[in-house]
Backbone atoms as SQL, in Angstrom:
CREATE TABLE atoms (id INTEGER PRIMARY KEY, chain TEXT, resi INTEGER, resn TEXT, atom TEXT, x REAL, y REAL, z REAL);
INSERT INTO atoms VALUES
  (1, 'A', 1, 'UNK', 'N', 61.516, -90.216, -89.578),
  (2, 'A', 1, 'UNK', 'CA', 60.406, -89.690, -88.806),
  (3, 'A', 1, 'UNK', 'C', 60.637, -88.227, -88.426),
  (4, 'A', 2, 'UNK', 'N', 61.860, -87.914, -88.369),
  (5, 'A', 2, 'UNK', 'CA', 62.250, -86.545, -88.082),
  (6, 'A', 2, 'UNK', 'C', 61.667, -85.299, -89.033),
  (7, 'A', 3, 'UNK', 'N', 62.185, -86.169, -89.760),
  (8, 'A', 3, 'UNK', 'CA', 61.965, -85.121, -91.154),
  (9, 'A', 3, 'UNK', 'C', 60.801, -85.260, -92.074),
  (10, 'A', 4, 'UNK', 'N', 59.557, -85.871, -91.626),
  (11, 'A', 4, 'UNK', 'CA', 58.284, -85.923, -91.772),
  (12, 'A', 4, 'UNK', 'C', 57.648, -85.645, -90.668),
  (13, 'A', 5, 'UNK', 'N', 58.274, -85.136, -89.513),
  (14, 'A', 5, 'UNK', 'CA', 57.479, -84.751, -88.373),
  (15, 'A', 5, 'UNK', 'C', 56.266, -85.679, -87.423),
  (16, 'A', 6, 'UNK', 'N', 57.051, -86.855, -87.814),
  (17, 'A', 6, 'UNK', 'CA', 56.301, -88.150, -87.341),
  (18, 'A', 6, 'UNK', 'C', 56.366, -88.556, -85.939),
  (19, 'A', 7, 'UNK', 'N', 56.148, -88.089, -85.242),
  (20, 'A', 7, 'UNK', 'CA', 56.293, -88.335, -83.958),
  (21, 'A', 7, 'UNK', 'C', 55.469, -89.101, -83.067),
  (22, 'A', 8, 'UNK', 'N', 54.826, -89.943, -83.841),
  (23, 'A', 8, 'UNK', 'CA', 54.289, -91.176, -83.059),
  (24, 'A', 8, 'UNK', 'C', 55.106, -92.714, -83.331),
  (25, 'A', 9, 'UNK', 'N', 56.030, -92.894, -84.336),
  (26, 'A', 9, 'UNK', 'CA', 56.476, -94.328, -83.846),
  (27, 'A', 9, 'UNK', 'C', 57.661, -94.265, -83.265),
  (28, 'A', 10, 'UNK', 'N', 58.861, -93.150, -83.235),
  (29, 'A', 10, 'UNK', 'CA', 60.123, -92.926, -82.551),
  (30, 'A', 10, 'UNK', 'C', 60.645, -92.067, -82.262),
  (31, 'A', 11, 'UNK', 'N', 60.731, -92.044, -80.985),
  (32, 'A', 11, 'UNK', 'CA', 60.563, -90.966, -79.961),
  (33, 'A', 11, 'UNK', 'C', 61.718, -90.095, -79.955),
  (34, 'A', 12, 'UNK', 'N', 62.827, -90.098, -81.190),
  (35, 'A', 12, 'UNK', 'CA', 64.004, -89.309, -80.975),
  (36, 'A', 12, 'UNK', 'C', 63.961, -87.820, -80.914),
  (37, 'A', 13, 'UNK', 'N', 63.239, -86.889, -81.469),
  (38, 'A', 13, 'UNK', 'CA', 62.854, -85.380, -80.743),
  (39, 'A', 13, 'UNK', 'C', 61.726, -85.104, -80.096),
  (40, 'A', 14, 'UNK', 'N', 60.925, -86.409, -80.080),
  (41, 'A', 14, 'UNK', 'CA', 59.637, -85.797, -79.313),
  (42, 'A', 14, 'UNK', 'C', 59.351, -86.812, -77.778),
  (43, 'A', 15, 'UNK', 'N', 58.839, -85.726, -77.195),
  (44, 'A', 15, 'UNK', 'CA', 58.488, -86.208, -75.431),
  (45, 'A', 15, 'UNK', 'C', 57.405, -87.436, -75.671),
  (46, 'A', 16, 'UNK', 'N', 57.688, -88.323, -75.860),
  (47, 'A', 16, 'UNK', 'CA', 56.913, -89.785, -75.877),
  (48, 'A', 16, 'UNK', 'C', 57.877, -91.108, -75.649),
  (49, 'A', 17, 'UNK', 'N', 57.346, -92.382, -75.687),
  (50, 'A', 17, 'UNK', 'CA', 57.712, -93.345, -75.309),
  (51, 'A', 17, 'UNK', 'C', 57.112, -94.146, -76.803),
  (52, 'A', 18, 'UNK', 'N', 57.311, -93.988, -77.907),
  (53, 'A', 18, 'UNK', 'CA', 56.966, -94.569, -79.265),
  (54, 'A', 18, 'UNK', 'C', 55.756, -95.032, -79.537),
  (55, 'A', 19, 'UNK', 'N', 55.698, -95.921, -80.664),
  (56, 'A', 19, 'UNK', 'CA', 55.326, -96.489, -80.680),
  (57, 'A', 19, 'UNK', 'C', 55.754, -98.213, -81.529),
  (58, 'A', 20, 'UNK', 'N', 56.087, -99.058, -80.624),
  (59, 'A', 20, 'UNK', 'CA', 56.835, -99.582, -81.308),
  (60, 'A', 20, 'UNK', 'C', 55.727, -100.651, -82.344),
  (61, 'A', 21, 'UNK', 'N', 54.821, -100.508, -82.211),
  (62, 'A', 21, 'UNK', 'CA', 54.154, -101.635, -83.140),
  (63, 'A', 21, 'UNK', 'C', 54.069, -100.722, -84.752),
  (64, 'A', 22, 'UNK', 'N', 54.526, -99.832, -84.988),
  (65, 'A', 22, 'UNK', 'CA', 54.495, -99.199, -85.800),
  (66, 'A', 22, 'UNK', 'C', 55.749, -99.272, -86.635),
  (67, 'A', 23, 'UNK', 'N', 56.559, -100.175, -86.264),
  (68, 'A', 23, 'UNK', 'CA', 57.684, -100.271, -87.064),
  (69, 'A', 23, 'UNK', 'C', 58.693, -101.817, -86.310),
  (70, 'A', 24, 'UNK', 'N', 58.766, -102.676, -87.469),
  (71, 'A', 24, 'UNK', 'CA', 59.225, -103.984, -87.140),
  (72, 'A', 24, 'UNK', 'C', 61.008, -103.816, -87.384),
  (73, 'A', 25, 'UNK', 'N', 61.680, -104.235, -86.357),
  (74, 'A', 25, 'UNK', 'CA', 63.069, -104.349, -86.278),
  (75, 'A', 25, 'UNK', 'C', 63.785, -105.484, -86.326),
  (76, 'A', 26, 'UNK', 'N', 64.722, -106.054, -86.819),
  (77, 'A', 26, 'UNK', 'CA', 65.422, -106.986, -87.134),
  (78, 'A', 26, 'UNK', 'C', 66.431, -106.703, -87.010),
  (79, 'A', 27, 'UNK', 'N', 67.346, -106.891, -85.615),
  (80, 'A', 27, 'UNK', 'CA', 68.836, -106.681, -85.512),
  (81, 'A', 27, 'UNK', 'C', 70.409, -107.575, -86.138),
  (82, 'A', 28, 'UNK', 'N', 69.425, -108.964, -86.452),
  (83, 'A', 28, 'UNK', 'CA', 70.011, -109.733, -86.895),
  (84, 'A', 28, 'UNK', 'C', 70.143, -109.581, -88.300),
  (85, 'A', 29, 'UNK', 'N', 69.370, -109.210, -89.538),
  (86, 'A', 29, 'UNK', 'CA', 69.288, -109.068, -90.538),
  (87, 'A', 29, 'UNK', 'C', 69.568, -107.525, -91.006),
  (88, 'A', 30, 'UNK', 'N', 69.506, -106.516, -89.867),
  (89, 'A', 30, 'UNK', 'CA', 69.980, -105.151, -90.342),
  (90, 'A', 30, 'UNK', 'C', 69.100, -104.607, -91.330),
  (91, 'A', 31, 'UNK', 'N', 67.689, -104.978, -90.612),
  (92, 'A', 31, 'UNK', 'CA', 66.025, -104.493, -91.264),
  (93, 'A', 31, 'UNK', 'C', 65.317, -103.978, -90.258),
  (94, 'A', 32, 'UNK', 'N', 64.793, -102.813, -91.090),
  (95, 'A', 32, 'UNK', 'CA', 63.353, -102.159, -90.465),
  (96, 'A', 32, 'UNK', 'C', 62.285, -101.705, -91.449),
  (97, 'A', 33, 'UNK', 'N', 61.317, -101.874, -90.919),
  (98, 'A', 33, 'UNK', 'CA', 60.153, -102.103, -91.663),
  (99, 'A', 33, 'UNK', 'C', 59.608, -101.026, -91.132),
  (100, 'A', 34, 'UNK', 'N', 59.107, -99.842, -91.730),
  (101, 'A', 34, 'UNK', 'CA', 58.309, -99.134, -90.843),
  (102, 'A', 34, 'UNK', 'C', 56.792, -99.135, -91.430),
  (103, 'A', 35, 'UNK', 'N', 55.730, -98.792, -90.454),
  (104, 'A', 35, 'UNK', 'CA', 54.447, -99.146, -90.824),
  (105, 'A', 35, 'UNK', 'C', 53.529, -97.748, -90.354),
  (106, 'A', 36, 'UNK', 'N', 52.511, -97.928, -90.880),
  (107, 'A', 36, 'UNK', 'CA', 51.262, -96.345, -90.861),
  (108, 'A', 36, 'UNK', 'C', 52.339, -94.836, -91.193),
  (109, 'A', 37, 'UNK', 'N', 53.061, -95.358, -91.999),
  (110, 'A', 37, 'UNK', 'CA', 53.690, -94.368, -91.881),
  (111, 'A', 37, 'UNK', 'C', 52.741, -92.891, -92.371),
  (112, 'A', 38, 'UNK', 'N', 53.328, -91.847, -91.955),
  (113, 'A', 38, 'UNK', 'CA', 52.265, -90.655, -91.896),
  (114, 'A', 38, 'UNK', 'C', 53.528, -89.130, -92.386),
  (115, 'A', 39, 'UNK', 'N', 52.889, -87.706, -92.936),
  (116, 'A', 39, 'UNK', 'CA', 53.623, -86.897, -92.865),
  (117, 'A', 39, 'UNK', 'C', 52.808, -85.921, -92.225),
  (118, 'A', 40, 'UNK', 'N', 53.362, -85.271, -91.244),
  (119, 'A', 40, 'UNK', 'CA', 52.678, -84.065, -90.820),
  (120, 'A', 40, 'UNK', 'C', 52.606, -82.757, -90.856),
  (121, 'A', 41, 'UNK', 'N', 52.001, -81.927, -91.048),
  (122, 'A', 41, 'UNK', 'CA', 52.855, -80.627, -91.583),
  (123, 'A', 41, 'UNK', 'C', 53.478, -79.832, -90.489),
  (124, 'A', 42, 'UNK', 'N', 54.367, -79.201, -90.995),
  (125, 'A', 42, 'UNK', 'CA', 54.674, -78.140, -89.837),
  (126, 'A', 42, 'UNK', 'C', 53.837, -76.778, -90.242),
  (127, 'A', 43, 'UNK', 'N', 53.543, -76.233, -89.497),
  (128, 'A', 43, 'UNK', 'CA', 52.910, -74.891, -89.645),
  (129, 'A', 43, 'UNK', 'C', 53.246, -74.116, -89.353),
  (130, 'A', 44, 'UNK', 'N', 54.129, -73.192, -90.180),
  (131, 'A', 44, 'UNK', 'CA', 54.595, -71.637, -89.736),
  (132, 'A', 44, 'UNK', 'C', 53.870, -70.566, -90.034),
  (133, 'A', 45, 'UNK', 'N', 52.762, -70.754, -89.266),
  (134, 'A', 45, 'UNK', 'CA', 51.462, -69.885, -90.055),
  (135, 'A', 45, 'UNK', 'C', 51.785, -68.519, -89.246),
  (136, 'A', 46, 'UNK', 'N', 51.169, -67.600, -89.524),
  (137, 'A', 46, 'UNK', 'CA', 51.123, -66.199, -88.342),
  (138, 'A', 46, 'UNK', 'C', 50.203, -66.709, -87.137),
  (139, 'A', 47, 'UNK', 'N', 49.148, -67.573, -87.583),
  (140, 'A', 47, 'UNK', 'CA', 48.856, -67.752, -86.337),
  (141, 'A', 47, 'UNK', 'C', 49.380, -68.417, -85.162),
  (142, 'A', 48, 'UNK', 'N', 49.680, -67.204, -83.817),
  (143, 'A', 48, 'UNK', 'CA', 50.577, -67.313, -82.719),
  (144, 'A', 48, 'UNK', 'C', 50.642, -69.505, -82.583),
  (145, 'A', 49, 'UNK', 'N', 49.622, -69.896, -82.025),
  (146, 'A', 49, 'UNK', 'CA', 49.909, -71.339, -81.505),
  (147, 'A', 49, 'UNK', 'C', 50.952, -72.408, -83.092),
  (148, 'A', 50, 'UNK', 'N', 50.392, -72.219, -84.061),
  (149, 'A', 50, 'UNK', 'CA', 50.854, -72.683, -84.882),
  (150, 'A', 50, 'UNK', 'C', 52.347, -72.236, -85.670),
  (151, 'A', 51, 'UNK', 'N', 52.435, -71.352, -84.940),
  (152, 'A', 51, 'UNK', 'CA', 53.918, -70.557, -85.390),
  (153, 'A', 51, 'UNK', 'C', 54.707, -71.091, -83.879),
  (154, 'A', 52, 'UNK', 'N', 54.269, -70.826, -82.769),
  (155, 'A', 52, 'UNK', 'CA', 55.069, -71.478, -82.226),
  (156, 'A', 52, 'UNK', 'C', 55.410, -72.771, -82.506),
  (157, 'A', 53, 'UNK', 'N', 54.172, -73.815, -82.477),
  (158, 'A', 53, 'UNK', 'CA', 54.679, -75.152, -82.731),
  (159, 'A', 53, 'UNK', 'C', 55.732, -75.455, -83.643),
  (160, 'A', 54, 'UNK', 'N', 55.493, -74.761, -85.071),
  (161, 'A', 54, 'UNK', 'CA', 56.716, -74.775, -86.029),
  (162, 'A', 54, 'UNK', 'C', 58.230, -74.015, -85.578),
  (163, 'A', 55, 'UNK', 'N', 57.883, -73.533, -84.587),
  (164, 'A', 55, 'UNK', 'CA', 59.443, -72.824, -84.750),
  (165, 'A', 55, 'UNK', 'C', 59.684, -74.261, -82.943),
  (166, 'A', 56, 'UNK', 'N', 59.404, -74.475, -82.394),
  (167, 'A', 56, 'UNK', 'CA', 59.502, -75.601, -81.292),
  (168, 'A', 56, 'UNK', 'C', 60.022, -76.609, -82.263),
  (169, 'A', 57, 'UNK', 'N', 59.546, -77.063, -83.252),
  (170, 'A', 57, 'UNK', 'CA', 60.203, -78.401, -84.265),
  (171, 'A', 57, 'UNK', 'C', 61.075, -78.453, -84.730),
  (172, 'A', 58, 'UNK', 'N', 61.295, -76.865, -85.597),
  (173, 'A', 58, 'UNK', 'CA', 62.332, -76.372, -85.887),
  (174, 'A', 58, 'UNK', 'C', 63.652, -76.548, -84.860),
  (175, 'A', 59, 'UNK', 'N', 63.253, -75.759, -83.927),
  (176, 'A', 59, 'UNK', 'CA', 64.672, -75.953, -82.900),
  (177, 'A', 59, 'UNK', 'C', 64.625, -77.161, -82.444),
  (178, 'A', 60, 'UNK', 'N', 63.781, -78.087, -82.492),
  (179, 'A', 60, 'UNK', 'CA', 64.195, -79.381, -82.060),
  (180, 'A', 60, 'UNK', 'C', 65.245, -79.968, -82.663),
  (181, 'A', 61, 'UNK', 'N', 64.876, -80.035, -84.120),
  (182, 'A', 61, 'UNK', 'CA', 65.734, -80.301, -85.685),
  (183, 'A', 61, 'UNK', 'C', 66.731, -79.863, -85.522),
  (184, 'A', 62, 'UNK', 'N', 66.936, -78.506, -85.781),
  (185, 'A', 62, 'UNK', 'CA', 68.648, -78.152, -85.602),
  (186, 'A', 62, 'UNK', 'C', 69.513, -78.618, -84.852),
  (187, 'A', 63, 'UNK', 'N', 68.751, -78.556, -82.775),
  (188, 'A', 63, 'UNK', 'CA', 69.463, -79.183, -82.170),
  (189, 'A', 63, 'UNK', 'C', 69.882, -80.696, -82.241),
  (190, 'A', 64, 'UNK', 'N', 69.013, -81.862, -82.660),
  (191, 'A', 64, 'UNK', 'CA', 69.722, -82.594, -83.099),
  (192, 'A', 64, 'UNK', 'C', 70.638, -83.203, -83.932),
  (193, 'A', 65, 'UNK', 'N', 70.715, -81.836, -85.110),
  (194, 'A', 65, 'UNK', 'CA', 71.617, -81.680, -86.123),
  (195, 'A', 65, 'UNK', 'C', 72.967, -81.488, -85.514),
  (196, 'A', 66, 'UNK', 'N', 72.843, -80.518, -84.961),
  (197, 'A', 66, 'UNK', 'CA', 73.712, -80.151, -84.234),
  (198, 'A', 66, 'UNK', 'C', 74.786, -80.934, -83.262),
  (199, 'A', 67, 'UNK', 'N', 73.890, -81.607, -82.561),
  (200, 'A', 67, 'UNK', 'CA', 74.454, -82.572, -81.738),
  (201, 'A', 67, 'UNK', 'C', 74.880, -83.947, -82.336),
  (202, 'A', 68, 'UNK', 'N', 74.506, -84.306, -83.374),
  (203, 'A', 68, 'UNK', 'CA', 75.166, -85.334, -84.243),
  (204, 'A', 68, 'UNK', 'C', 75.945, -84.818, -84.839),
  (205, 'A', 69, 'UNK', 'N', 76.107, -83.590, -85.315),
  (206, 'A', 69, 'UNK', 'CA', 77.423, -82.984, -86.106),
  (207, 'A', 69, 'UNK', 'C', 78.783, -82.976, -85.146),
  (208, 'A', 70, 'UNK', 'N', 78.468, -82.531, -83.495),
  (209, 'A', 70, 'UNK', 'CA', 79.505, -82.611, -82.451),
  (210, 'A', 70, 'UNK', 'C', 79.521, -83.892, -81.944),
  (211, 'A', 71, 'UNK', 'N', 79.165, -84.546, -81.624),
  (212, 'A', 71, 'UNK', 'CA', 78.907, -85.998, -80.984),
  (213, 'A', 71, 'UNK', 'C', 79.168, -86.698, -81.760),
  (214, 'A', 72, 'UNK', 'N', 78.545, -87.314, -82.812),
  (215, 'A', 72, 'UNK', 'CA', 78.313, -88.346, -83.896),
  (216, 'A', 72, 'UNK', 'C', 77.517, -89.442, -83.042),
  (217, 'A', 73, 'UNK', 'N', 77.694, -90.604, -82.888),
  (218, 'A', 73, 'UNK', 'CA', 77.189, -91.717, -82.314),
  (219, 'A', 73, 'UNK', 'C', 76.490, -91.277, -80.807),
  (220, 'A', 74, 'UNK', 'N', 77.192, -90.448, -80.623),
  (221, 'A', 74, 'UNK', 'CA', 77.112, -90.270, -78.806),
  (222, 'A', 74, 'UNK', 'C', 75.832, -89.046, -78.612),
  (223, 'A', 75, 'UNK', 'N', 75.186, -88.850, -79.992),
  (224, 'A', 75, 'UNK', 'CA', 74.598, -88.018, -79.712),
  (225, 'A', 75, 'UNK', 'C', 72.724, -88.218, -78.842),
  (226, 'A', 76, 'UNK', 'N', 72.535, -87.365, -78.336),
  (227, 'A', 76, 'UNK', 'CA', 71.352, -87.835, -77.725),
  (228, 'A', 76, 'UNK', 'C', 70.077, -88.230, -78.125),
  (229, 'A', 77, 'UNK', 'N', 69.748, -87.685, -78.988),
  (230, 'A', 77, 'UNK', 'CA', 68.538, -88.334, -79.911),
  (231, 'A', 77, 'UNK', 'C', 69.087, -90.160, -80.811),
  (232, 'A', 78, 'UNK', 'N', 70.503, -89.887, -81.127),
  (233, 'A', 78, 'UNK', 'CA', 70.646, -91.395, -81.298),
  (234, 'A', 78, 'UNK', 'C', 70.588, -92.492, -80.126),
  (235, 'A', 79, 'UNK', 'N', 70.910, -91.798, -79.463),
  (236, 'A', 79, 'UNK', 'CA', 71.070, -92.550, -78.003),
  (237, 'A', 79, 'UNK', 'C', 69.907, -93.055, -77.382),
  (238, 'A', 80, 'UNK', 'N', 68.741, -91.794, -77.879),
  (239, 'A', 80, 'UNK', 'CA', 67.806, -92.608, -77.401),
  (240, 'A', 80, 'UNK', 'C', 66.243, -93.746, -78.371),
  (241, 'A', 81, 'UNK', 'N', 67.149, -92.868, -80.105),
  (242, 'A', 81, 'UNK', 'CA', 66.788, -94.044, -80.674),
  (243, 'A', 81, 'UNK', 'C', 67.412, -95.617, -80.471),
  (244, 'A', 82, 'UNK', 'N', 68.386, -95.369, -80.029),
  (245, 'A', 82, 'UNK', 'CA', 69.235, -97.050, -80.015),
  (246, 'A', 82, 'UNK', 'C', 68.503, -97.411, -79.040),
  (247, 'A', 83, 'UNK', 'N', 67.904, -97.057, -77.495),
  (248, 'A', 83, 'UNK', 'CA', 67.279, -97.626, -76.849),
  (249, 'A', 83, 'UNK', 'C', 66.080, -98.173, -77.090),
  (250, 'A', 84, 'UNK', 'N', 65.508, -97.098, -77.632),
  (251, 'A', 84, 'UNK', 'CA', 63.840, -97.845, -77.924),
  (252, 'A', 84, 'UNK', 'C', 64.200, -98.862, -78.719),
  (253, 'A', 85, 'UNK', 'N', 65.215, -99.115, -79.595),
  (254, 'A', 85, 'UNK', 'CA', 65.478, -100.181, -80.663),
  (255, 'A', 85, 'UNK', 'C', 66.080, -101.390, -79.935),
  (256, 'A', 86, 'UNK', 'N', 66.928, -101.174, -78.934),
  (257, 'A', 86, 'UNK', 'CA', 67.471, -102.105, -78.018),
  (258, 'A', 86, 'UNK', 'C', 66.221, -102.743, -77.344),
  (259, 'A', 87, 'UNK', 'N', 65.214, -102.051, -76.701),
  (260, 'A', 87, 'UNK', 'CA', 63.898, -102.225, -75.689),
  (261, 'A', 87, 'UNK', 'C', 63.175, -103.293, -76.914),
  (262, 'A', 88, 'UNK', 'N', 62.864, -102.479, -77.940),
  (263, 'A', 88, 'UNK', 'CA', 61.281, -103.230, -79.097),
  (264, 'A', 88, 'UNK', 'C', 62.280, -104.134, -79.531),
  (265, 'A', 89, 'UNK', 'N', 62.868, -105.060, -80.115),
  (266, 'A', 89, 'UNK', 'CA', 63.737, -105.289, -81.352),
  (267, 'A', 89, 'UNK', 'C', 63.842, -106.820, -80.806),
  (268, 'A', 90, 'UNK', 'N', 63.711, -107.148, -79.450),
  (269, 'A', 90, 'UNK', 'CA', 63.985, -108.437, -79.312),
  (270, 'A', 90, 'UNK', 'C', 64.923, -109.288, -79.237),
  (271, 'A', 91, 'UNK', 'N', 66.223, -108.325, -79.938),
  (272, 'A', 91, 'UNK', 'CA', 67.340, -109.163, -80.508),
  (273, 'A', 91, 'UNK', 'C', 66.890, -109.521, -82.206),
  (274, 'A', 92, 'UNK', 'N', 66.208, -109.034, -82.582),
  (275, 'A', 92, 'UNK', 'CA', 65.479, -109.232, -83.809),
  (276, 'A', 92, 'UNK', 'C', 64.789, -110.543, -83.510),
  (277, 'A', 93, 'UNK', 'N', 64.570, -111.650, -82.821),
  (278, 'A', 93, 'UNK', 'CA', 63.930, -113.014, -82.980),
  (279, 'A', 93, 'UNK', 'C', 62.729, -112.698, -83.682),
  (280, 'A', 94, 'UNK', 'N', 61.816, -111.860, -83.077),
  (281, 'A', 94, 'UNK', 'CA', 60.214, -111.908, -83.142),
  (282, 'A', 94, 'UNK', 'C', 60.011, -111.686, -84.518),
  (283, 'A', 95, 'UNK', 'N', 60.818, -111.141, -84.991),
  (284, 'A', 95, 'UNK', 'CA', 60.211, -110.206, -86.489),
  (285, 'A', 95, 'UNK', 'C', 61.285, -111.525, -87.516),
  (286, 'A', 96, 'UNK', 'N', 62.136, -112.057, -87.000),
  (287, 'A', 96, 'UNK', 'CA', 63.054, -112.569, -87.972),
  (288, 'A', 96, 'UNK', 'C', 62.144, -113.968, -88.416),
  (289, 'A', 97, 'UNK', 'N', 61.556, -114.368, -87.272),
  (290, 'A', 97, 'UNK', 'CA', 60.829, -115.695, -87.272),
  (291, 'A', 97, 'UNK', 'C', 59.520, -115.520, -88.001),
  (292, 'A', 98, 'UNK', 'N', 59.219, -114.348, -87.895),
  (293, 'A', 98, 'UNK', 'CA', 57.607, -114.047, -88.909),
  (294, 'A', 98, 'UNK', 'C', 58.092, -114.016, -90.373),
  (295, 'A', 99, 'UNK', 'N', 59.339, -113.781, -90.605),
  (296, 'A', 99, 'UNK', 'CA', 59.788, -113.156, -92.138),
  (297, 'A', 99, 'UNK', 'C', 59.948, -114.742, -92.882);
């Protein structure tokens, strides 16, 4: 999602709370399913709003590059993907029992 600039089903660089119906988790089976999936563009246009937004994504990106390159596991965007995955995921039951 990072790197399609998807920032509606997991919230790891962007200010949201997900969306978790957009992607089915299975902790028990070590599956994810993701769904509506989408790509968005970034825009590094000259025009001012759209050049900012792209260079805001940009530094989002690096910094979490960054911080998984120093951290590894401990880093904060994983940290707070593992939560939303800990929160939606159920323990995997919900999604394991539909499969």
């Amino acid at each position: 999602d990072v790197l399609t600039n998807n920032g509606d089903r997991m919230p790891v660089i962007w200010n949201n709370a997900g969306n978790p119906g957009n992607v089915h988790i299975s902790l028990e089976r070590d599956r994810v399913v993701a769904l509506d999936n989408r790509i968005v563009p970034v825009l590094m246009a000259t025009e001012k709003k759209a050049a900012s937004q792209g260079k805001g994504y940009k530094k989002k990106v690096v910094e979490l590059l960054a911080d998984f390159r120093k951290n590894g596991a401990d880093a904060k965007g994983l940290k707070k993907l593992q939560k939303f995955i800990e929160l939606h995921s159920n323990g995997g039951k919900a999604w394991d029992e539909a499969v």
